[in-house]
OpenMM code with the backbone's topology and positions (N, CA, C; nanometers):
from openmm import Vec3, app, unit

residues = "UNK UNK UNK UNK UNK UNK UNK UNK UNK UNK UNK UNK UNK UNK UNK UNK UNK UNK UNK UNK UNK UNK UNK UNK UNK UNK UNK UNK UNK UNK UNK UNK UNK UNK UNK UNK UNK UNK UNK UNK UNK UNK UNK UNK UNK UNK UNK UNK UNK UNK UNK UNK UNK UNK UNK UNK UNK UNK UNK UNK UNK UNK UNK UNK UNK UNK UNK UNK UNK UNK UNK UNK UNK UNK UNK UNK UNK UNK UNK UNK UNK UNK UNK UNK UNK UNK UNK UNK UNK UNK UNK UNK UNK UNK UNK UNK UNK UNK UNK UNK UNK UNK UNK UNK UNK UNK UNK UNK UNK UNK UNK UNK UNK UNK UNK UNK UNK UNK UNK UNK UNK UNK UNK UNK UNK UNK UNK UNK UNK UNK UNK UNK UNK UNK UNK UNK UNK UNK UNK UNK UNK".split()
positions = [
    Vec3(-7.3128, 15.2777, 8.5286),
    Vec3(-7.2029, 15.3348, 8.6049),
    Vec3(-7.1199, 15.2221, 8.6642),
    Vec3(-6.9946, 15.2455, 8.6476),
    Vec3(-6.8907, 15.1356, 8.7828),
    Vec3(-6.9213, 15.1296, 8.9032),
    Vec3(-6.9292, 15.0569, 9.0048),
    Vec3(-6.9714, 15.0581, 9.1723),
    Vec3(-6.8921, 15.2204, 9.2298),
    Vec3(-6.7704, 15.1995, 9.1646),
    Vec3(-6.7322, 15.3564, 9.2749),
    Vec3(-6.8076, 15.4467, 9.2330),
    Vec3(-6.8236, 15.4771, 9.0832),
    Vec3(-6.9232, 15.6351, 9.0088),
    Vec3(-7.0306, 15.6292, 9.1230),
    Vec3(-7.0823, 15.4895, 9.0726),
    Vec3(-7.2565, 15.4675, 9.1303),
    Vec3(-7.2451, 15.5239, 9.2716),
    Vec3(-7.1978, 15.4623, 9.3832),
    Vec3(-7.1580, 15.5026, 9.5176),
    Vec3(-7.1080, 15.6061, 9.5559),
    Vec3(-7.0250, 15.6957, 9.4588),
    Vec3(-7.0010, 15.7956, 9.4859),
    Vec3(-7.1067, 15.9113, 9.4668),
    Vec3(-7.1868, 15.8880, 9.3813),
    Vec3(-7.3047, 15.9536, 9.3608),
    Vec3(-7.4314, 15.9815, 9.4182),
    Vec3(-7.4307, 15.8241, 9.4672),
    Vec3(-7.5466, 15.8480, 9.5726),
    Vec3(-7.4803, 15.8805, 9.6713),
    Vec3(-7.4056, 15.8474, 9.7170),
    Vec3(-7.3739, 15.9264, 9.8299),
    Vec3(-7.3281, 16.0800, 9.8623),
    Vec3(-7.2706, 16.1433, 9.7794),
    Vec3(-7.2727, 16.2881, 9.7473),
    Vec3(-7.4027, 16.3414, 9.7688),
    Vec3(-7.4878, 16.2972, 9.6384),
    Vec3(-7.5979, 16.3013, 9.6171),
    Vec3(-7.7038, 16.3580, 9.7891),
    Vec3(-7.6677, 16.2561, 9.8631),
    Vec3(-7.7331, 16.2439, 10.0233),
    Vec3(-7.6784, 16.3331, 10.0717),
    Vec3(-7.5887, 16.4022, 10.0377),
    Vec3(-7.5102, 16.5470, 10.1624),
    Vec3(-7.6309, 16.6190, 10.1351),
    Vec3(-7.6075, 16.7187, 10.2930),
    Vec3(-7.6774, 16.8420, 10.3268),
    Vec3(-7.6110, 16.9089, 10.4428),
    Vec3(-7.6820, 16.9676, 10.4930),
    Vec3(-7.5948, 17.0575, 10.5509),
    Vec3(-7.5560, 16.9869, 10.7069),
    Vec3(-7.6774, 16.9219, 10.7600),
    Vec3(-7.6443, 16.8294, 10.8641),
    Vec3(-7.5898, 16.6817, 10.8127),
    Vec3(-7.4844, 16.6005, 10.7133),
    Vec3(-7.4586, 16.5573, 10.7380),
    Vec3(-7.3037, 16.5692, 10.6599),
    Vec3(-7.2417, 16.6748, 10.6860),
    Vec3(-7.0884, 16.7212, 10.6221),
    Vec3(-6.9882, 16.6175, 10.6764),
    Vec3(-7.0585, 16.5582, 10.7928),
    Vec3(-6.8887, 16.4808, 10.8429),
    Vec3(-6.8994, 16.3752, 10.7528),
    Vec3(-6.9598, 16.3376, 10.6645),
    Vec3(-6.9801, 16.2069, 10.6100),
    Vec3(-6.8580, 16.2594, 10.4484),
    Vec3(-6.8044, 16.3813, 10.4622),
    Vec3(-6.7736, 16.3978, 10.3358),
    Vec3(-6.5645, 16.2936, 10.3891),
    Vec3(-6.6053, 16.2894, 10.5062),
    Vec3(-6.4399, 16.1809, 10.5190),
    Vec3(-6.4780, 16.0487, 10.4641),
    Vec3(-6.5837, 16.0025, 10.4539),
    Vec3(-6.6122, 15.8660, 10.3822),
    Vec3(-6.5876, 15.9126, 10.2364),
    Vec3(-6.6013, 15.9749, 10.1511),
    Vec3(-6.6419, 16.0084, 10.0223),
    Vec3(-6.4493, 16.0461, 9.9606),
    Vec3(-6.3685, 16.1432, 10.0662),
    Vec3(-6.2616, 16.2102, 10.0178),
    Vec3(-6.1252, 16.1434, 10.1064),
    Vec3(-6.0425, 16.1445, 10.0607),
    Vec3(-5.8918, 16.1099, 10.1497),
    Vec3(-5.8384, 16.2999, 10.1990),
    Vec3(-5.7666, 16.2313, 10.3209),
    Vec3(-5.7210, 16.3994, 10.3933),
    Vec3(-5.6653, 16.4704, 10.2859),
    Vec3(-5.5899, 16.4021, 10.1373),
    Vec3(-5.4652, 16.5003, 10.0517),
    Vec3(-5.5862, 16.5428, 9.9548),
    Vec3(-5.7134, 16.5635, 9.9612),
    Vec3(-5.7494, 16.5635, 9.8470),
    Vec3(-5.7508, 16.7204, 9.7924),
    Vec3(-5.7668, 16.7265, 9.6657),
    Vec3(-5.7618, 16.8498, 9.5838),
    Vec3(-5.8678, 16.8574, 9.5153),
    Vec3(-5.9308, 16.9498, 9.5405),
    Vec3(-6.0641, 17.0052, 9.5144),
    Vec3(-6.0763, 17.1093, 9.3686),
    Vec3(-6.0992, 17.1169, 9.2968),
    Vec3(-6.0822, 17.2440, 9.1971),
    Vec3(-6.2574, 17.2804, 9.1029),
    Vec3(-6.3153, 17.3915, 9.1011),
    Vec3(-6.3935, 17.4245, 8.9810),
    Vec3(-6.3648, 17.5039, 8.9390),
    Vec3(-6.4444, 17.5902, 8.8290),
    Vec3(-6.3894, 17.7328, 8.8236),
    Vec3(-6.3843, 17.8505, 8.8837),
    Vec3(-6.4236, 17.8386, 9.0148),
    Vec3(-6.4304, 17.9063, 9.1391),
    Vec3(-6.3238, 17.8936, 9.2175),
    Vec3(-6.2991, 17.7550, 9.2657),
    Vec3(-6.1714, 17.7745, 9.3782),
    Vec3(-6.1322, 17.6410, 9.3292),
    Vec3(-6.0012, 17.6987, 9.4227),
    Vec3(-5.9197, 17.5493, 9.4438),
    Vec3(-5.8973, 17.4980, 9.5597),
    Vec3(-5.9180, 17.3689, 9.5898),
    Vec3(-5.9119, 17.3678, 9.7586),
    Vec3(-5.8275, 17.2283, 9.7712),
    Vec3(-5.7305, 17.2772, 9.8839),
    Vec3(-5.6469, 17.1565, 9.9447),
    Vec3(-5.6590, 17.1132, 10.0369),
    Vec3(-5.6870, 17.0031, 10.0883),
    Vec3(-5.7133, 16.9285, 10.2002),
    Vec3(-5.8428, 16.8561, 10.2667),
    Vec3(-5.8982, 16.7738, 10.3298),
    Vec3(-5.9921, 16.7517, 10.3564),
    Vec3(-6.0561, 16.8758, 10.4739),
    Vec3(-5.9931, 16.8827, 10.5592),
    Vec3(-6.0416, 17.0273, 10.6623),
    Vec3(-6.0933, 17.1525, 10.5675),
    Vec3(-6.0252, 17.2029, 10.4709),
    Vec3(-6.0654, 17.3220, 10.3884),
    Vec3(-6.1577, 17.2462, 10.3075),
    Vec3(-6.1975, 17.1090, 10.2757),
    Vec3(-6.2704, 17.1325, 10.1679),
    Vec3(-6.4068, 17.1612, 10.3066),
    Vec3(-6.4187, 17.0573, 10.3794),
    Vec3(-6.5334, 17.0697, 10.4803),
    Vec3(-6.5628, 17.2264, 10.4950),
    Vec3(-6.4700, 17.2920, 10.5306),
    Vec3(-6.5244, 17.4349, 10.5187),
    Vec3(-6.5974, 17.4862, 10.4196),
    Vec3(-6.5032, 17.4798, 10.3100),
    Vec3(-6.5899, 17.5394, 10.1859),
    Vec3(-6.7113, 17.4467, 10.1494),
    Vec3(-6.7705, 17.3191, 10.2014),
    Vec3(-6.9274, 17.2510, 10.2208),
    Vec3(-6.9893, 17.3100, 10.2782),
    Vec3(-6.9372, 17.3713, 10.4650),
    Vec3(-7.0210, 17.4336, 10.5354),
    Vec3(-7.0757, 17.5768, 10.4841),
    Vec3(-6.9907, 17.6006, 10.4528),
    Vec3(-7.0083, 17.7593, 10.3989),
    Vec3(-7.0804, 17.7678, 10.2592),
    Vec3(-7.0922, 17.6910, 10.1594),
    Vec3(-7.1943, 17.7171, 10.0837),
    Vec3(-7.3407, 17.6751, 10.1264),
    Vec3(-7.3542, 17.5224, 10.2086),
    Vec3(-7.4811, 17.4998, 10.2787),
    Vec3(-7.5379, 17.6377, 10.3089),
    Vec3(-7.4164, 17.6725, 10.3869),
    Vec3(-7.5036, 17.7796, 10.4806),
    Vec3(-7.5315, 17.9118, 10.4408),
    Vec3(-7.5134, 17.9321, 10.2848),
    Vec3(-7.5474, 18.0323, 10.1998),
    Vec3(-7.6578, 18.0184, 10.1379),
    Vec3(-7.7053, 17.8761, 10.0966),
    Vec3(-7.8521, 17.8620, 9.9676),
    Vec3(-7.9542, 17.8206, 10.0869),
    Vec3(-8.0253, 17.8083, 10.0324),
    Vec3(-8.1959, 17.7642, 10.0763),
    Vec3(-8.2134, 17.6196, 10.0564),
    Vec3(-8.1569, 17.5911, 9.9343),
    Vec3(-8.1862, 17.4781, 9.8708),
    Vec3(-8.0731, 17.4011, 9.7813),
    Vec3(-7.9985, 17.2577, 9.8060),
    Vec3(-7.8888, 17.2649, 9.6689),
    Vec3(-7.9262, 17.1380, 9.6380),
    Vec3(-7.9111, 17.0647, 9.5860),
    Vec3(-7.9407, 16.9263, 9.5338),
    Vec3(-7.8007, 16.9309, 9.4266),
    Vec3(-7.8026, 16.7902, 9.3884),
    Vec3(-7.7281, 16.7426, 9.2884),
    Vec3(-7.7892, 16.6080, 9.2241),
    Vec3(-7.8519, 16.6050, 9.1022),
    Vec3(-7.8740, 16.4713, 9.0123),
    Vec3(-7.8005, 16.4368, 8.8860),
    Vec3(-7.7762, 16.3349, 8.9505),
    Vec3(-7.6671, 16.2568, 8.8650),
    Vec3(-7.7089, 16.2011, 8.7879),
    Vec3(-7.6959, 16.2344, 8.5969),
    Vec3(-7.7391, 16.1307, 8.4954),
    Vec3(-7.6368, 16.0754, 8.4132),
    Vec3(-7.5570, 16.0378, 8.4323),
    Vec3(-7.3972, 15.9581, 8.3662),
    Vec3(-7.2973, 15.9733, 8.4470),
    Vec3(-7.1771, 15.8642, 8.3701),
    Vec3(-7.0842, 15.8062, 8.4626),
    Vec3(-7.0391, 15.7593, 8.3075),
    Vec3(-6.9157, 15.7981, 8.3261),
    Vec3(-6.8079, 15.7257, 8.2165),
    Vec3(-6.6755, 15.7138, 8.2742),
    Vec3(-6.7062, 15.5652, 8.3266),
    Vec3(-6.5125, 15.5606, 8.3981),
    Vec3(-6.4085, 15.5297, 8.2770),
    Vec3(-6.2823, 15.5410, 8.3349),
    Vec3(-6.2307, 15.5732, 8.2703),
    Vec3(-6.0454, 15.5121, 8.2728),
    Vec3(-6.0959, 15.3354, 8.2862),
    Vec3(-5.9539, 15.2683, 8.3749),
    Vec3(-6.0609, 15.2189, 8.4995),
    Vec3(-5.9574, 15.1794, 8.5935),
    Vec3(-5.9867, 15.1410, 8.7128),
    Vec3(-6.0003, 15.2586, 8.8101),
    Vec3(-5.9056, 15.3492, 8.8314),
    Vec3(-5.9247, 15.4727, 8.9356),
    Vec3(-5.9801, 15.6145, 8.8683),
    Vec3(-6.0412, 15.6486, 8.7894),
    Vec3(-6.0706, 15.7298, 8.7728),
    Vec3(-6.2612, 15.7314, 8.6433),
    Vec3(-6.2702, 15.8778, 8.6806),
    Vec3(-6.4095, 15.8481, 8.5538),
    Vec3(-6.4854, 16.0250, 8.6039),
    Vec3(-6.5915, 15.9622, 8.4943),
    Vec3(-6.6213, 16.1098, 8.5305),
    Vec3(-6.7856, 16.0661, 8.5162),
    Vec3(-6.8640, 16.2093, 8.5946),
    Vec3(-6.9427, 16.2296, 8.6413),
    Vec3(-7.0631, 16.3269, 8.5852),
    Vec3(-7.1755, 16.3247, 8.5486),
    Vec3(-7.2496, 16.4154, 8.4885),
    Vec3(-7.3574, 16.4431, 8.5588),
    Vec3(-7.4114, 16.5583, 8.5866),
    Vec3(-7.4785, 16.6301, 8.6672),
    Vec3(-7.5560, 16.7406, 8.6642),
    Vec3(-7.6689, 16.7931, 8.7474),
    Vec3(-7.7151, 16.8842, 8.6966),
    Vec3(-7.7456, 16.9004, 8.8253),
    Vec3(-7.6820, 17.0742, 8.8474),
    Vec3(-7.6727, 17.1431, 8.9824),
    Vec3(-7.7914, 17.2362, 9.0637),
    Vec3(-7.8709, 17.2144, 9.1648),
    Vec3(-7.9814, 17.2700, 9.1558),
    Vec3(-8.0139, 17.3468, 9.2542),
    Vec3(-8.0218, 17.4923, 9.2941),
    Vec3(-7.9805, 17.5408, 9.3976),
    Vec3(-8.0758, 17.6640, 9.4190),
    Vec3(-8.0817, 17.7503, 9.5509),
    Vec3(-8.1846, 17.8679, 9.5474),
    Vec3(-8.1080, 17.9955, 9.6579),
    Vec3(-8.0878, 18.0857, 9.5996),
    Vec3(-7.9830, 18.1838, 9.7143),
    Vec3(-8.0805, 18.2964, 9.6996),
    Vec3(-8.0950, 18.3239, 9.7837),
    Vec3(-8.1949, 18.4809, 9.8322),
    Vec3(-8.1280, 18.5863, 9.7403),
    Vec3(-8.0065, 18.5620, 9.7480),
    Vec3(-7.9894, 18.7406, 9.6515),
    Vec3(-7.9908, 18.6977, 9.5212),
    Vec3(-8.0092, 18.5732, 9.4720),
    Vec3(-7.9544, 18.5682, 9.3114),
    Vec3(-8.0758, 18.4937, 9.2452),
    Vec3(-8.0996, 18.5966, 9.1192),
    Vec3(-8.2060, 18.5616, 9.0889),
    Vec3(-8.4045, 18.5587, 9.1356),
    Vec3(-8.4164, 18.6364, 9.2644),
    Vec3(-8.4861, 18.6932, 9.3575),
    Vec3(-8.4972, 18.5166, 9.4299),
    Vec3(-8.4534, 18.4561, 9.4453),
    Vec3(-8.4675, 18.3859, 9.5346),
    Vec3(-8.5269, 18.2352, 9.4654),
    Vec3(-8.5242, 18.2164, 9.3328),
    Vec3(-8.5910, 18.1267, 9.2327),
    Vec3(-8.4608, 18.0055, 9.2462),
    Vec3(-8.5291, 17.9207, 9.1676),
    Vec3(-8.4248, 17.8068, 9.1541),
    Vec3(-8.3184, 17.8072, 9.0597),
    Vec3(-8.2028, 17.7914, 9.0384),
    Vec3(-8.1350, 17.7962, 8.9315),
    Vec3(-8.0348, 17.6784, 8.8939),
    Vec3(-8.0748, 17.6681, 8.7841),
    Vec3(-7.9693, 17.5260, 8.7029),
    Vec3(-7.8856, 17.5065, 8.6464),
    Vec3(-7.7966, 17.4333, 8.7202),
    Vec3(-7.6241, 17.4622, 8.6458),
    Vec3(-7.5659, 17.3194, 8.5870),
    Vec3(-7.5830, 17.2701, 8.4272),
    Vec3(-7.5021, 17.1362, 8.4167),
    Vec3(-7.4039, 17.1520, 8.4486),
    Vec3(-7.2692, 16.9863, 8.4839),
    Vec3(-7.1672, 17.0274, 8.4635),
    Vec3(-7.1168, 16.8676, 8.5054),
    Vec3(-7.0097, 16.8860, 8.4979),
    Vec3(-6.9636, 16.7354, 8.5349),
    Vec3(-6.8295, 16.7361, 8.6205),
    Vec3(-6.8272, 16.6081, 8.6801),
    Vec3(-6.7090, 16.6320, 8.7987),
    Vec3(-6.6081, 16.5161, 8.7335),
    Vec3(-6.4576, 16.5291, 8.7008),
    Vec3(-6.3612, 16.4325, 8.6122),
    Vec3(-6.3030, 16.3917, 8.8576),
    Vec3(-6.3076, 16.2697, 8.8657),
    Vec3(-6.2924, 16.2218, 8.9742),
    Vec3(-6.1526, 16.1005, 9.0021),
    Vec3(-6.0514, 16.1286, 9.0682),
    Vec3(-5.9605, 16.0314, 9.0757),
    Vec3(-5.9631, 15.9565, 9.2168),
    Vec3(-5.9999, 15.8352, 9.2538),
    Vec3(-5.9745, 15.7496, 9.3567),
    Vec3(-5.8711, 15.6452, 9.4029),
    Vec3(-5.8462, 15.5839, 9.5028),
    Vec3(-5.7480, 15.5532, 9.5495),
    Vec3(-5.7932, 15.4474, 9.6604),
    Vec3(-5.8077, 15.3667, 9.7325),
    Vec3(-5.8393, 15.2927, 9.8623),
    Vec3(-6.0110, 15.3424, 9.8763),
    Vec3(-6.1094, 15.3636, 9.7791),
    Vec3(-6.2365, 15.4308, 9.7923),
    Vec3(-6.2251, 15.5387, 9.8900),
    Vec3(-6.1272, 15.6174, 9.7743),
    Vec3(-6.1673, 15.7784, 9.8118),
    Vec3(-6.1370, 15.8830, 9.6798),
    Vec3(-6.1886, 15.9571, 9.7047),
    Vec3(-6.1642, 16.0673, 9.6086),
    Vec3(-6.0384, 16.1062, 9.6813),
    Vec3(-5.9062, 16.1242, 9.5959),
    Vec3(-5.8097, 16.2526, 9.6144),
    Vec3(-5.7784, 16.3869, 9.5456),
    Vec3(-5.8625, 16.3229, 9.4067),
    Vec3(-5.8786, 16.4325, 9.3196),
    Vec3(-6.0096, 16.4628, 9.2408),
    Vec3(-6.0889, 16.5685, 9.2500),
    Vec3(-6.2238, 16.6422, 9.1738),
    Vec3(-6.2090, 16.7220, 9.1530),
    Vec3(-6.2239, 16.7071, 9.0020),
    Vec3(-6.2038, 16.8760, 8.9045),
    Vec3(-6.3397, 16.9273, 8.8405),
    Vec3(-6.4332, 17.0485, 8.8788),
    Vec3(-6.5457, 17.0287, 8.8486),
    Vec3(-6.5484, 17.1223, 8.7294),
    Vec3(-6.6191, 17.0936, 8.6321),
    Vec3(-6.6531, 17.1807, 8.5095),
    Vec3(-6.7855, 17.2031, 8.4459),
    Vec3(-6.8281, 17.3109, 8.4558),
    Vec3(-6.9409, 17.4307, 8.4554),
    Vec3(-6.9383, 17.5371, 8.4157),
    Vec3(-7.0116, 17.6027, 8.3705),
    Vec3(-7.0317, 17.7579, 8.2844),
    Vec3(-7.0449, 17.8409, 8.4675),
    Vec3(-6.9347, 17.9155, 8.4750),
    Vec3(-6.9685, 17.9519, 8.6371),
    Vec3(-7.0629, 18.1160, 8.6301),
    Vec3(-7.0443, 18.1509, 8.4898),
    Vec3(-7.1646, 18.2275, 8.4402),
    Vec3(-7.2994, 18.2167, 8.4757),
    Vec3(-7.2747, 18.0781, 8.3831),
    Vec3(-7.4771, 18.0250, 8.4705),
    Vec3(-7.4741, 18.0245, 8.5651),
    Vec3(-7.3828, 17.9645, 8.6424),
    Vec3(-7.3780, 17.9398, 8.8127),
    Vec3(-7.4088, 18.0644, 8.8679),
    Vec3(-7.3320, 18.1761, 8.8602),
    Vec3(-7.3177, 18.2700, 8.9552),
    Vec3(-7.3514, 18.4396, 8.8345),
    Vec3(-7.2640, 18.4466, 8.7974),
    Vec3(-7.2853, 18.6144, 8.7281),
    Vec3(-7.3907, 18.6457, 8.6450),
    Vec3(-7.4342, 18.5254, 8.5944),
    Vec3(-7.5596, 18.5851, 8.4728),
    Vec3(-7.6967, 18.6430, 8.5663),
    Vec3(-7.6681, 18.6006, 8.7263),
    Vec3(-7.7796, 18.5968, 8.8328),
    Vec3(-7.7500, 18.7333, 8.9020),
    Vec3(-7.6624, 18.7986, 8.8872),
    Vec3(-7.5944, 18.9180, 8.9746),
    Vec3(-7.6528, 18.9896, 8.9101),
    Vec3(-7.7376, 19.1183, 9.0094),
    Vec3(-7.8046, 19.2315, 8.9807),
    Vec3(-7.7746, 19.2991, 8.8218),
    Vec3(-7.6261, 19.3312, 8.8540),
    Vec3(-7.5998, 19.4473, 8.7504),
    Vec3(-7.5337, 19.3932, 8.6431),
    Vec3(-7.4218, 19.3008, 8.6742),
    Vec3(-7.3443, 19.1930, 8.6098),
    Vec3(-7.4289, 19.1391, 8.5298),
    Vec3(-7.5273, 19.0529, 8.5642),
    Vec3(-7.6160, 18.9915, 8.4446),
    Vec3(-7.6658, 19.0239, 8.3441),
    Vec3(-7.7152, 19.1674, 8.3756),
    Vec3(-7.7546, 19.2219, 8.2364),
    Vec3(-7.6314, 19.2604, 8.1554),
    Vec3(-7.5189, 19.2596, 8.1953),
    Vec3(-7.4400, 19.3063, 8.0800),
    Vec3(-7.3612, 19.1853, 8.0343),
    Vec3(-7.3863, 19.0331, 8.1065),
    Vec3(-7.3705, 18.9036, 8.0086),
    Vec3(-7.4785, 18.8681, 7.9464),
    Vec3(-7.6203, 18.9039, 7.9646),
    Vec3(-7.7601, 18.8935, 7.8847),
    Vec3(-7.6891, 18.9636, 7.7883),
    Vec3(-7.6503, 19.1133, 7.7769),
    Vec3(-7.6457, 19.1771, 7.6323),
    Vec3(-7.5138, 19.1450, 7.5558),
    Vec3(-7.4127, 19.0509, 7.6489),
    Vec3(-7.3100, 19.0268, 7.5829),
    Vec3(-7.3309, 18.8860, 7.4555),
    Vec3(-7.4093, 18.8273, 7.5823),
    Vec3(-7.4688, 18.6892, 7.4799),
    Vec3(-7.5472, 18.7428, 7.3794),
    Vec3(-7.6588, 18.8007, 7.3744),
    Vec3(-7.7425, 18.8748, 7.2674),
    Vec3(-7.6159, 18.8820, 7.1570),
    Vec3(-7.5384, 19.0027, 7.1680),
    Vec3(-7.4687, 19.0639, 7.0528),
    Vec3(-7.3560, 18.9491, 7.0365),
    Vec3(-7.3170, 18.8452, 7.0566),
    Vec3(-7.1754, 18.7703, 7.0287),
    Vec3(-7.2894, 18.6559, 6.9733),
    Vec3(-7.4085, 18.6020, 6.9884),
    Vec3(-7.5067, 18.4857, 6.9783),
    Vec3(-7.5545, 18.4940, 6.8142),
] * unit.nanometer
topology = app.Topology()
chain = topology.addChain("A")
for resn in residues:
    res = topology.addResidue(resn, chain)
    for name in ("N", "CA", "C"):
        topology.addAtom(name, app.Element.getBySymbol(name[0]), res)
């Protein structure tokens, strides 16, 4: 990895729910946030949307196995997302690859675009929803 991937990783990596203010070391105030879930502008909204998923799972981790920069300010990130929410999935662990494409500036992120099957992430785990992407995958597979 380049020193920023590497550093940016472990240090991501180290968030939890008690230590969110550390995400102003990691991001600049303009930054733009995007997965296939939301899009978020600013450093204040992204902190929100940190607090607010912390304070939804049991458990989240992130391990980082690649780094392909890409130039001097930018590169991307590979990952495997690891998380546990009481309603999804009865409360088990669930694993989401995906990778984060990252643009920096003065060592900060201003721009992270994250990309993931938000299927695996979230709907294939939903009560009623899941079974009808289980039988969608079955019959299209």
């Amino acid at each position: 990895m380049n020193d920023f991937l590497d550093r940016f990783a472990r240090d991501f990596s180290s968030l939890d729910k008690h230590s969110l203010q550390r995400l102003d070391q990691l991001y600049s105030e303009d930054i733009q946030f995007t997965d296939p879930l939301h899009e978020i502008n600013g450093l204040p909204r992204l902190r929100h949307y940190f607090a607010e998923l912390y304070a939804n799972v049991s458990e989240l981790r992130f391990d980082f196995h690649g780094a392909d920069p890409c130039g001097e300010d930018q590169g991307y990130l590979r990952w495997t997302m690891s998380y546990c929410h009481p309603r999804l999935k009865g409360g088990q662990m669930i694993r989401v690859p995906g990778c984060s494409h990252l643009h920096w500036r003065d060592g900060k992120v201003y721009r992270h675009r994250d990309y993931f099957d938000a299927g695996a992430l979230l709907y294939e785990h939903l009560p009623v929803l899941g079974a009808v992407i289980a039988w969608l995958k079955r019959r299209l597979g």
